[in-house]
C-alpha angles and dihedrals in degrees: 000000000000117000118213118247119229094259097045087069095052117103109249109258086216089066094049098047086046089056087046094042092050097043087050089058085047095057098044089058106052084049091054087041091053097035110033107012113096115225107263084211111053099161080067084224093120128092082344083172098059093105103047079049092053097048090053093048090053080051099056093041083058091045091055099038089058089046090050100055096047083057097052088049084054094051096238094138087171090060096041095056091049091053091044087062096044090060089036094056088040097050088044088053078051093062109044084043090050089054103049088052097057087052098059109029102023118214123336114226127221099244105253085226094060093103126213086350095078082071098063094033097055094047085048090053102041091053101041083061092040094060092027081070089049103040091054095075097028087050087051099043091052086046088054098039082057100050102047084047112245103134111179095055086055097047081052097055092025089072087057098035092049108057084045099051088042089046086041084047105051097024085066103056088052087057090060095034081057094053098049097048090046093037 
């Protein structure tokens, strides 16, 4: 029976530059997709429904993050992995369909006549994409800390990862709700 050294169970500092690395890219490119990129669909006739689908997906990632952690205080690890995933592949479809939407429609804009609520939307916003920055490698590198099984790293990280992703999350479906009532 072999016993782990002490730097056999550290996580390898490579994995986690490359995370960084890719959600930097990541990054880089929404903001060149919001702030250079022309819309493809400039009649604005095409996945209409993009953003209505988008604000669902962040509901249900926050659905399942909650969920999850209620499992994982209940210390149904099975559960709480199944409902990880859940948010993690609804919060992947997000993104792909975030993407999508910003190709083709470009960025939707707060009407100027919409008064004193211009003044919580804009905050909300701000700091949803903010921590939406933030929450993308720390989402990936808890996923990874978990998978190669070294929990408590991951609890560690986990505490931190898990109210960012649930602000990102919900934050992000006010956001909408703001726009549509406002559009």
């Amino acid at each position: 029976m072999t016993t782990l050294t002490t730097n056999e169970t550290r996580t390898p500092p490579g994995v986690v530059a490359a995370i960084i690395g890719v959600s930097a890219v990541a990054s880089l490119f929404l903001f060149w997709l919001v702030y250079f990129h022309a819309p493809a669909d400039v009649t604005g006739t095409h996945l209409l429904f993009l953003p209505a689908l988008n604000a669902l997906l962040n509901a249900l990632a926050a659905v399942a993050l909650f969920t999850g952690f209620l499992f994982i205080r209940a210390q149904n690890v099975s559960a709480h992995r199944a409902s990880m995933f859940a948010a993690f592949v609804f919060s992947s479809v997000f993104l792909v369909a975030y993407i999508t939407n910003y190709a083709l429609h470009g960025e939707m804009v707060f009407p100027k006549d919409a008064g004193a609520v211009r003044w919580v939307y804009f905050p909300l916003l701000i700091s949803h994409i903010i921590l939406a920055v933030v929450a993308l490698p720390m989402i990936l590198i808890t996923f990874f800390l978990s998978l190669s099984g070294r929990f408590p790293a991951h609890r560690r990280l986990a505490r931190w990862t898990f109210p960012i992703w649930l602000y990102v999350s919900v934050t992000g479906v006010i956001v909408y709700a703001m726009l549509a009532a406002y559009r």
